[in-house]
C-alpha positions, 0 to 999 in steps of 0.5 A, a space after each residue: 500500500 503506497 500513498 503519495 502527496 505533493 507539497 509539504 514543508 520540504 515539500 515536492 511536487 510531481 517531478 519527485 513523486 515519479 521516484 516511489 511510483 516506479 519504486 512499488 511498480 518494480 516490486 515483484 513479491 509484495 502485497 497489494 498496493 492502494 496509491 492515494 495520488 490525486 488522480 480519479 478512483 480506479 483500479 489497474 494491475 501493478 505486481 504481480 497477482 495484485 492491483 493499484 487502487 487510486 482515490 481522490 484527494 483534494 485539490 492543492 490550494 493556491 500559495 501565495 507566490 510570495 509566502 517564504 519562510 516559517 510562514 510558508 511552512 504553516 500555510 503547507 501544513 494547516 491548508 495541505 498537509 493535514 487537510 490531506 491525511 484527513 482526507 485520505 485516511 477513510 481511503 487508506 484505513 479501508 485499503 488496509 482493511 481490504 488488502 490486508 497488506 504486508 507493509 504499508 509504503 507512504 509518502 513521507 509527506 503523505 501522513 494517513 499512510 504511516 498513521 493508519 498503519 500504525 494504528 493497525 499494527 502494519 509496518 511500513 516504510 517512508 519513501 522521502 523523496 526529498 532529502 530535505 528532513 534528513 538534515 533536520 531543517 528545523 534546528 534553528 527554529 525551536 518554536 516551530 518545531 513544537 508547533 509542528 509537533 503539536 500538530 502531529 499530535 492532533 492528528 495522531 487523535 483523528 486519523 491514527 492511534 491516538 497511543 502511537 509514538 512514531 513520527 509518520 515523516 521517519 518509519 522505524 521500519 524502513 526509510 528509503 531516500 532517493 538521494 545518496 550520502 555523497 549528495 546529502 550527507 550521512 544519515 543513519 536511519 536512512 536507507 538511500 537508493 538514489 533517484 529512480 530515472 526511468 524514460 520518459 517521452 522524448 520531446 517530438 515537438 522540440 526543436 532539435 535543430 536550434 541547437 548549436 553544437 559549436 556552443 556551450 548549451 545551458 538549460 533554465 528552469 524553475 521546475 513545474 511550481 513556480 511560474 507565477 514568481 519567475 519573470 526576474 529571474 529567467 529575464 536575468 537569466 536570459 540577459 546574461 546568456 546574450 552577453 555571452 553569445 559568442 560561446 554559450 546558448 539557453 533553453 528557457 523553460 517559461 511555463 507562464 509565458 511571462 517572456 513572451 515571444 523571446 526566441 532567437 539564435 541565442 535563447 530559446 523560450 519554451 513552455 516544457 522541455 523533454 528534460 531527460 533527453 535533452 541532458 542526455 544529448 549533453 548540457 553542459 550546465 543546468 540553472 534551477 530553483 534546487 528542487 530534488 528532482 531537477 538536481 538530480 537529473 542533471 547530477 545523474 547526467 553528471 552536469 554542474 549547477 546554478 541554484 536559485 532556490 526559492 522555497 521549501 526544501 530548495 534551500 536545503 538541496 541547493 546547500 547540498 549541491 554546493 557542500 558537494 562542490 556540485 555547483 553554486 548558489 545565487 540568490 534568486 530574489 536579488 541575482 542580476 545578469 551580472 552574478 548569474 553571468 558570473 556564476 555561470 562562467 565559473 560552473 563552465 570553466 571549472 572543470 571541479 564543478 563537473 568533475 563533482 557532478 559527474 562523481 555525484 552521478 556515478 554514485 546515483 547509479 550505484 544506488 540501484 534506484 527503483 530496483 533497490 527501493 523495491 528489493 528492500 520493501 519485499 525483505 521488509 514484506 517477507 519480515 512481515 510475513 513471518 515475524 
């Protein structure tokens, strides 16, 4: 049984929830399967001999674009977070009680999972598909913290047991992080597996032949969730890539249309990229706001970074691509043309920056991903069955 939510504290959005999806998709001797994730209610085939249950959720609310910090943090959890596990926990308790599963897999920001496992006596494991808790966020911030706590608390009352200890974010069973130690860091009670990168569709409508092979070829993009807050920055961005023609070209990705008509020779401006193909063709740099699921892309890919993070678990990610020598970080409320030229100048003539990215992205593959995840969840369910 598996739930999935976007958004969060550290939240992630539909690039990462991809990562567990794959995961209980590849494995092959677990139980049933019942995936909470937004989606209309249905039921197809998944493992083998078993069925994926979909149900509905609500509908993510509308963030303010300019809501950061501790503010931003209680907005996601009193108007989705918790909203949410209240909304999927009949759907979850009743999968339970219908499937009779050996393991319960949950979001680690989808909380119904964890809580009425608990309360059933189910084991279950998070799958985190962000790194961002591992770091523990929140040290800083005393008085958040037991806000957040309290918060748990009353919803362990409504949803789960109301005599439970764990802590839905972190199973005692089993924690499977999609990143890898070199990236994050070290974290004992986490069992990392790398991201899942599996295919996806090609990009036939792009335009292939834009592209100059005799320049350097940088990607920009602000992920799927940030359209509203990006016109400064991808003008920024634009701008110091023309200062740099002579050697370097930019696909923009400007979901919002906030650019308007602003393709040339230089810069191409798109609402969506193939994003996978087009690292595989050979990016020599990649600029994004640090979401998980764009950083890891282009590390898999082994190609540096400019981070630009603006909310959530971004700051976070982008401190990891920059402890790791990955990258470098601009400030995406203030960088002008000027430092984001600069910034960009230093990840494509430091060999370092690629060299660490390319590291970064052998130890990806290493991880075993998916296929790992999945290997660990069947020990996890075997236990299960005869413990």
């Amino acid at each position: 049984m598996f739930g999935g939510g976007e958004g969060g504290g550290t939240s992630h959005t539909t690039g990462e929830a991809r990562d567990a999806s794959r995961t209980t998709g590849g494995a092959s001797g677990a139980s049933h399967i019942a995936t909470d994730d937004g989606n209309a209610s249905h039921t197809t085939p998944t493992l083998s001999g078993t069925s994926h249950t979909t149900h509905h959720t609500p509908p993510t609310p509308h963030r303010p674009p300019d809501l950061r910090g501790p503010e931003a943090l209680k907005f996601l959890w009193e108007r989705f977070l918790i909203p949410l596990a209240e909304a999927m926990a009949p759907a979850v308790r009743e999968a339970v009680e219908v499937f009779h599963p050996d393991v319960v897999v949950a979001d680690q920001q989808a909380f119904a999972g964890a809580l009425v496992a608990e309360a059933a006596g189910v084991p279950w494991a998070t799958s985190a598909t962000t790194s961002a808790e591992f770091t523990d966020p929140l040290a800083g911030l005393p008085k958040v913290r037991e806000w957040i706590e309290a918060r748990l608390t009353d919803l362990r009352r409504t949803v789960g047991a109301p005599s439970g200890t764990a802590d839905p974010r972190f199973s005692p069973h089993l924690v499977l992080g999609f990143s890898v130690p070199e990236l994050a860091g070290e974290s004992g009670a986490v069992t990392w597996v790398g991201p899942s990168i599996t295919g996806r569709p090609a990009g036939d409508g792009f335009p292939w032949d834009w592209l100059d092979p005799g320049r350097a070829t940088v990607l920009v993009s602000l992920g799927t969730a940030n359209a509203d807050v990006g016109e400064r920055f991808l003008t920024a961005c634009q701008d110091a890539v023309r200062e740099r023609a002579g050697r370097l070209q930019a696909v923009l990705v400007d979901p919002g249309g906030t650019l308007g008509a602003g393709s040339d020779e230089d810069v191409l401006v798109v609402p969506s990229v193939p994003q996978l193909a087009l690292l595989s063709k050979g990016l020599d740099a990649v600029v994004c706001h640090a979401g998980h699921n764009t950083v890891c892309e282009a590390l898999w890919h082994g190609v540096p970074l400019v981070v630009a993070p603006i909310r959530d678990d971004q700051p976070v990610v982008a401190g990891q691509v920059v402890a790791a020598g990955a990258g470098v970080r601009v400030r995406f409320g203030r960088a002008g043309a000027q430092k984001l030229g600069a910034a960009l100048d230093a990840v494509l003539d430091d060999p370092a920056y690629r060299e660490e990215a390319a590291r970064i992205g052998a130890a990806f593959r290493a991880a075993g991903g998916a296929d790992a995840a999945a290997t660990h969840l069947e020990q996890l369910a075997e236990e299960s069955r005869h413990g």
